[in-house]
NUDRENKE-552128 format. One record per residue: x, y, z of N, C-alpha, C, O in turn; residue in three letters. Coordinates in steps of 0.001 Angstrom, whole numbers, plus 500000, padded with zeros to 6 digits. Layout:
<rs>
X,Y,Z,X,Y,Z,X,Y,Z,X,Y,Z,ala
...
</rs>
This chain:
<rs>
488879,500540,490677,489751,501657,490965,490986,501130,491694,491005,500367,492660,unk
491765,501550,491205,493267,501097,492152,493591,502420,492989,493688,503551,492513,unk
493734,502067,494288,494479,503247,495442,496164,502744,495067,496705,501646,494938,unk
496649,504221,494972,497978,504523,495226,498113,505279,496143,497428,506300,496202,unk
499403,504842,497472,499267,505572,498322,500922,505846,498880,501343,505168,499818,unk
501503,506537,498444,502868,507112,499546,503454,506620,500944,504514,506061,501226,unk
502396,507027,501696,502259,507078,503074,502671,509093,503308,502198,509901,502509,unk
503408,509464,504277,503486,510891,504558,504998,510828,505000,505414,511671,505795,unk
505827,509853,504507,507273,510031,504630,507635,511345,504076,507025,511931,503182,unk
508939,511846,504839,509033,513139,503592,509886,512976,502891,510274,513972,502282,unk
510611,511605,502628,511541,511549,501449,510353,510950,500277,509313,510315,500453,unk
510961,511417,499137,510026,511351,498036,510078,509710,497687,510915,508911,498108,unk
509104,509476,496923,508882,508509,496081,508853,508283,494745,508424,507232,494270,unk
509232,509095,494162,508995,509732,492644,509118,508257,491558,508462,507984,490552,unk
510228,507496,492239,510130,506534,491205,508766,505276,491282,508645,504348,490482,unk
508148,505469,492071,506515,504536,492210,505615,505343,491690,504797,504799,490949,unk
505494,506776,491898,505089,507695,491003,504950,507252,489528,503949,506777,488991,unk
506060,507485,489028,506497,507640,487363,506091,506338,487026,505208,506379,486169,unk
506500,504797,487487,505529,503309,487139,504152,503676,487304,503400,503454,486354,unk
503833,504039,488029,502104,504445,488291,501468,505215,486549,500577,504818,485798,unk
502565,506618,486431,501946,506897,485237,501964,506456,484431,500996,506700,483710,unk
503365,505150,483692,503618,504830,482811,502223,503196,482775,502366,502389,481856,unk
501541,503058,483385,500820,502015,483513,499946,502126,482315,499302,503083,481885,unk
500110,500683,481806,499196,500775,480723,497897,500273,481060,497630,499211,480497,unk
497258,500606,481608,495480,500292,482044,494593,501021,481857,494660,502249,481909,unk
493594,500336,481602,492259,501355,481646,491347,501254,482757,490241,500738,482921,unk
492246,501980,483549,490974,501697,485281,491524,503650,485850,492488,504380,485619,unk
490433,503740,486531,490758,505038,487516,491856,504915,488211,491975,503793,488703,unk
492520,505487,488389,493699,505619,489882,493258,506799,490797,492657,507801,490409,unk
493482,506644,491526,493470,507237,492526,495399,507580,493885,496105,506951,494674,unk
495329,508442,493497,496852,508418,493878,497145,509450,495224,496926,510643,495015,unk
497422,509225,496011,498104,510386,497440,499317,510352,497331,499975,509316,497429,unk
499801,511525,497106,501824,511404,496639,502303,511963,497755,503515,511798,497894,unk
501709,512629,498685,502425,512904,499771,503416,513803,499556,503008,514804,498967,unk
504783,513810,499871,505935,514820,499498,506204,515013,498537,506372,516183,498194,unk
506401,513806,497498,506216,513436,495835,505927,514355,495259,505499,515429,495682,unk
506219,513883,493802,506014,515050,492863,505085,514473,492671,505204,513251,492761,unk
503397,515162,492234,502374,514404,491358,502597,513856,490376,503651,513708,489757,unk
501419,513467,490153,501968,512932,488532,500732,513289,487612,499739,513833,488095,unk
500801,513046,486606,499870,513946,485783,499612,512840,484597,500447,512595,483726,unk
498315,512203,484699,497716,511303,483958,495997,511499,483863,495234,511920,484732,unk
495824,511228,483058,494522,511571,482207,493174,510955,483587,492132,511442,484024,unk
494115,509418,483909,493337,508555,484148,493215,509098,485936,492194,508835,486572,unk
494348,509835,486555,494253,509952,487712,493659,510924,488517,493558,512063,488060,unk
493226,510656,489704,492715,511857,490782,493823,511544,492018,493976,510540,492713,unk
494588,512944,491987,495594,512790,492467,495804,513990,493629,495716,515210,493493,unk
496101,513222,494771,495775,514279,496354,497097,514429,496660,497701,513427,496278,unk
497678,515069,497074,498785,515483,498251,498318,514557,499476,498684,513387,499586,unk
497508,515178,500345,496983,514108,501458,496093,514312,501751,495366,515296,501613,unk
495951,512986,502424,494264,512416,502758,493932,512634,503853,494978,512695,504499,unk
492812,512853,504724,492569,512617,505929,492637,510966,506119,492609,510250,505117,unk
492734,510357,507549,492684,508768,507632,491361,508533,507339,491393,507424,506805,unk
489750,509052,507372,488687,508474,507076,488602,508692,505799,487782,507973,505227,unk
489381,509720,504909,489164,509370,503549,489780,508357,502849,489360,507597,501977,unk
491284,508530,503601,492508,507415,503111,491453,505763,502872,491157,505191,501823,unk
491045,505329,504613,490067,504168,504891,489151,504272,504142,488807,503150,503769,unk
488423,505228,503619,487171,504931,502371,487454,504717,501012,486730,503995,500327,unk
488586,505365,500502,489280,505371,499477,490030,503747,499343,490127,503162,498264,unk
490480,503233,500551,490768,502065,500359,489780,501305,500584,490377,500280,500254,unk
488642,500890,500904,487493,499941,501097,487102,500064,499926,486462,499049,499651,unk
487154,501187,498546,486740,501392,497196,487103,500656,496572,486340,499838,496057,unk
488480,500647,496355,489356,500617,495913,489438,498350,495596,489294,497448,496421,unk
489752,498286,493921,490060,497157,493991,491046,497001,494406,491103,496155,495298,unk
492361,497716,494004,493645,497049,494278,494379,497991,495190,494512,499134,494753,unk
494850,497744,496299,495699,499164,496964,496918,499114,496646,497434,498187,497271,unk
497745,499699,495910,499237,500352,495892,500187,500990,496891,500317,502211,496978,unk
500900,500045,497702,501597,501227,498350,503222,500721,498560,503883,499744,498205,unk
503493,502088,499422,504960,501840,499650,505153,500574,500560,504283,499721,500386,unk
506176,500257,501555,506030,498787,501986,506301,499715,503957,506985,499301,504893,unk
505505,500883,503876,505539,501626,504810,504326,500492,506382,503131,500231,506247,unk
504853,500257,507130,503737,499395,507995,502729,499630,508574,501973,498769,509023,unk
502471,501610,508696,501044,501533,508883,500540,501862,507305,499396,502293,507449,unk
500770,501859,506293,499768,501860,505390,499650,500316,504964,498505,499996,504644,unk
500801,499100,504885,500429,497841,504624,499248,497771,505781,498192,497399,505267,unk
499136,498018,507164,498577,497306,508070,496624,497922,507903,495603,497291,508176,unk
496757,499131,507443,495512,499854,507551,494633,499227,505785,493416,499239,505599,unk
495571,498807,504872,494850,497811,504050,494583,496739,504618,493413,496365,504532,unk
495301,496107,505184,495044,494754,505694,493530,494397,506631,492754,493451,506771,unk
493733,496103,507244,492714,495943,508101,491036,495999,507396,489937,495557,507730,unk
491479,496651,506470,490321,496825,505589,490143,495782,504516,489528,496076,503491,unk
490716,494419,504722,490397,493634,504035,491050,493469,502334,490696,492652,501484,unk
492092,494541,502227,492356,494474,501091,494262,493889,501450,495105,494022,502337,unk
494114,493193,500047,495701,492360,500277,496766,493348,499394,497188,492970,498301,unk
497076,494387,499865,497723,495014,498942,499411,494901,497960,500362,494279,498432,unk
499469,495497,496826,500931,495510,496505,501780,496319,496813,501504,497502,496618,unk
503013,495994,497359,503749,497116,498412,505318,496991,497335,506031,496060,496960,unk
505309,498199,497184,506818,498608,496464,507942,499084,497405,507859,500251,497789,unk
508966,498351,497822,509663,499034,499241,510409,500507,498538,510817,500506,497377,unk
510468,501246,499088,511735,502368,499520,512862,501811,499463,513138,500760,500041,unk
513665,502502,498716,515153,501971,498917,516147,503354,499602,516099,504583,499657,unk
516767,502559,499915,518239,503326,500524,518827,504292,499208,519083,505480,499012,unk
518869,503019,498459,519678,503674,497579,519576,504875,496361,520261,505305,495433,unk
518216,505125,497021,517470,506077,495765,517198,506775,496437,516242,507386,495960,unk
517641,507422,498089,517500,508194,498957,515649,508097,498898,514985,509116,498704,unk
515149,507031,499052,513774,507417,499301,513902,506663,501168,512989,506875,501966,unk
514920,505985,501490,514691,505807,503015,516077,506016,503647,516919,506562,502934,unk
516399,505677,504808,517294,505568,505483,518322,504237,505524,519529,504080,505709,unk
517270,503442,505272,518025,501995,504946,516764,501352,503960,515844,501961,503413,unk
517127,499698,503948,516138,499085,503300,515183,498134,504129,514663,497095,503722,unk
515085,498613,505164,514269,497887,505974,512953,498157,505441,512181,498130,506399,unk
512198,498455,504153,511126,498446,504194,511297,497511,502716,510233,497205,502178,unk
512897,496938,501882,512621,495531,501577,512566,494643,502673,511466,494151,502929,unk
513436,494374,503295,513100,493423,504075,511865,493376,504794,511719,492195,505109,unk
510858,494079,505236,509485,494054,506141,508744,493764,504648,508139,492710,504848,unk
508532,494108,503479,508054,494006,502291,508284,492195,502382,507351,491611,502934,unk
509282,491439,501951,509836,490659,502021,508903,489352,503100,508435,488245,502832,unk
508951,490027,504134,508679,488677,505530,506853,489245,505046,505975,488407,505252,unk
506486,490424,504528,504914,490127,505017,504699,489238,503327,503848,488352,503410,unk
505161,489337,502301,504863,487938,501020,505315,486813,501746,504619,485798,501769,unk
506471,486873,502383,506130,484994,502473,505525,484364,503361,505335,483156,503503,unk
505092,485630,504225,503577,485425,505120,502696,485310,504334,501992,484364,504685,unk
502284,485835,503303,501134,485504,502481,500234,486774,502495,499234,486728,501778,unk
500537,488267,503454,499856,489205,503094,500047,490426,502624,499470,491396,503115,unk
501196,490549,501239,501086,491601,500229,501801,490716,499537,502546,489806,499902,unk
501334,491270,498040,502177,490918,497147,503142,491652,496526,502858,492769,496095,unk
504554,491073,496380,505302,492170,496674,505812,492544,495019,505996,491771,494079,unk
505959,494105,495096,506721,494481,493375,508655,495089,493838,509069,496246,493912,unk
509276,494025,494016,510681,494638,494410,511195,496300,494349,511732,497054,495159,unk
510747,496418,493010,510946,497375,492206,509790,497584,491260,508959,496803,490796,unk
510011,498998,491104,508399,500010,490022,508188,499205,488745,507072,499133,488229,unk
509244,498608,488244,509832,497752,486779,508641,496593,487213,507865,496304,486302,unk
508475,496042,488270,507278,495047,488582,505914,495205,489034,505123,494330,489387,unk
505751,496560,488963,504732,497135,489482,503611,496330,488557,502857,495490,489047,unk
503604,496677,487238,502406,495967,486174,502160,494825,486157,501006,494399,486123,unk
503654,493770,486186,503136,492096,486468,502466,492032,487531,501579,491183,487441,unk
502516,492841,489027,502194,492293,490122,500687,493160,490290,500156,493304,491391,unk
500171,493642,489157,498802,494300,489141,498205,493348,488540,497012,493148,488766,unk
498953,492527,487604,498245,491623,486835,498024,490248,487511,497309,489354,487058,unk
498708,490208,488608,498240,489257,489632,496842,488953,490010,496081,489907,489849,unk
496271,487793,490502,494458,487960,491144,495130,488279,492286,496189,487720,492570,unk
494671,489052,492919,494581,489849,494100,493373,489191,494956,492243,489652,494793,unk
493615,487955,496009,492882,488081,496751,493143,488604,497870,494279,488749,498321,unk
491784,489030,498581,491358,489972,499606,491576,489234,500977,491388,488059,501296,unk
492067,490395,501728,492747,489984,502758,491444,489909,503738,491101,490981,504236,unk
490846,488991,503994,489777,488296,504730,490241,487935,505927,489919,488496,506975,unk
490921,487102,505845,491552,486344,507561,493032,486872,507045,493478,487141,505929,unk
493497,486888,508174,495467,486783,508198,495592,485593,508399,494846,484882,509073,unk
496620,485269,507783,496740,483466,508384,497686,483846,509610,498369,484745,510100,unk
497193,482370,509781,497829,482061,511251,499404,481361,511062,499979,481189,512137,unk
500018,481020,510072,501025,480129,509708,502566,481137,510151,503572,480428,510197,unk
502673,481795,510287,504177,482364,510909,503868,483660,511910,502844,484344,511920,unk
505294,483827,512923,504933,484803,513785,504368,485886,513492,503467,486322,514209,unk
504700,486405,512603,504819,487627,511770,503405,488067,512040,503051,489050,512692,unk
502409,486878,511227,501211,486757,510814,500234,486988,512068,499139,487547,511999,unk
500861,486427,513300,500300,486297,513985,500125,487471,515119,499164,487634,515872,unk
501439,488311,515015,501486,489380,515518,500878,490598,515100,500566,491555,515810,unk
500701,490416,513504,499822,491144,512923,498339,491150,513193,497719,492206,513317,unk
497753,489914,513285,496702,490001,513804,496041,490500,514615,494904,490952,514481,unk
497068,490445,516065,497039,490669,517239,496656,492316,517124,495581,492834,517428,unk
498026,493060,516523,497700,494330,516249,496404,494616,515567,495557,495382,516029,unk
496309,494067,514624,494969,494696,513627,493898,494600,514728,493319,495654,514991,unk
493585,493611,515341,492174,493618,516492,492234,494102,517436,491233,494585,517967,unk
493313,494140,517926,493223,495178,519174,493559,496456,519025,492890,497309,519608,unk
494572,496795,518278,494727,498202,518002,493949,499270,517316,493525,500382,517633,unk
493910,498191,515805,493288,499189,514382,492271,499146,514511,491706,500130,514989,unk
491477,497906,514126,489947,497649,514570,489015,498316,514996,488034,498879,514511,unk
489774,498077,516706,488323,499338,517315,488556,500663,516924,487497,501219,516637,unk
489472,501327,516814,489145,502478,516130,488669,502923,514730,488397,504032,514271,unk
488660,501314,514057,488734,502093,513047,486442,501148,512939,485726,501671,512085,unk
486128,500582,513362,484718,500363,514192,483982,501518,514600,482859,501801,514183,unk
484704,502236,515501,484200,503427,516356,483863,504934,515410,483188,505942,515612,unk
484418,504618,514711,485028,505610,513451,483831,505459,512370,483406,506412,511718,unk
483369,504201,512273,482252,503804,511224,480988,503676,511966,480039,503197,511344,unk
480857,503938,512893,479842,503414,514025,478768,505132,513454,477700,505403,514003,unk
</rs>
């Protein structure tokens, strides 16, 4: 099953949407569009929004997670062990304010934890990627390392306490 996930921005996403439907696969999706327009595919089960313990179960399911290059949904895959593909928001398609979510998209691939689809047009090569699972964060740049820091002390125990 692949998770597709928005995040709960309220500028739309419509164009990660529309790559999502046009996907030629034969696997379940699972999609949260958030402000978005749904999308309407044979293959999908498709939510407005999730609670966070469904979002977190839905992603522990989930082979591949899809998302925007939003940092708590990269960080809450990460935490769950999955290395996800993150499509940034652009400025220019009024889905953000700027493009700071290429550039954060950007520094977490050449950290080594998402693989990134620039644009929806790359969404399918970068599904067709092996996707390994985000097990350890490496330790090799700050980035990486600050991430860590967060995921164990922050996400972790709650999200422990939560499964307990």
């Amino acid at each position: 099953m692949i998770f597709v996930t928005v995040g709960t921005n309220e500028a739309r996403f419509d164009r990660l949407l529309r790559a999502v439907a046009e996907l030629s696969i034969d696997e379940e999706v699972v999609v949260q569009h958030g402000h978005s327009s749904a999308i309407h595919s044979p293959r999908a089960e498709v939510f407005d929004f999730l609670t966070f313990e469904s979002m977190v179960e839905t992603i522990r399911g989930a082979r591949i997670v899809v998302t925007h290059a939003g940092v708590g949904s990269v960080m809450v895959a990460l935490a769950n062990a999955k290395r996800p593909v993150v499509v940034p928001r652009r400025k220019s398609f009024g889905e953000a304010v700027d493009d700071h979510q290429l550039q954060l998209g950007r520094r977490f691939a050449e950290a080594g934890l998402v693989t990134l689809a620039e644009t929806p047009d790359d969404l399918e090569m970068a599904l067709g990627l092996a996707q390994e699972a985000a097990t350890a964060l490496p330790t090799t740049s700050s980035l990486a390392v600050d991430l860590r820091t967060f995921l164990e002390n922050v996400i972790a125990p709650p999200l422990a306490r939560a499964s307990a």
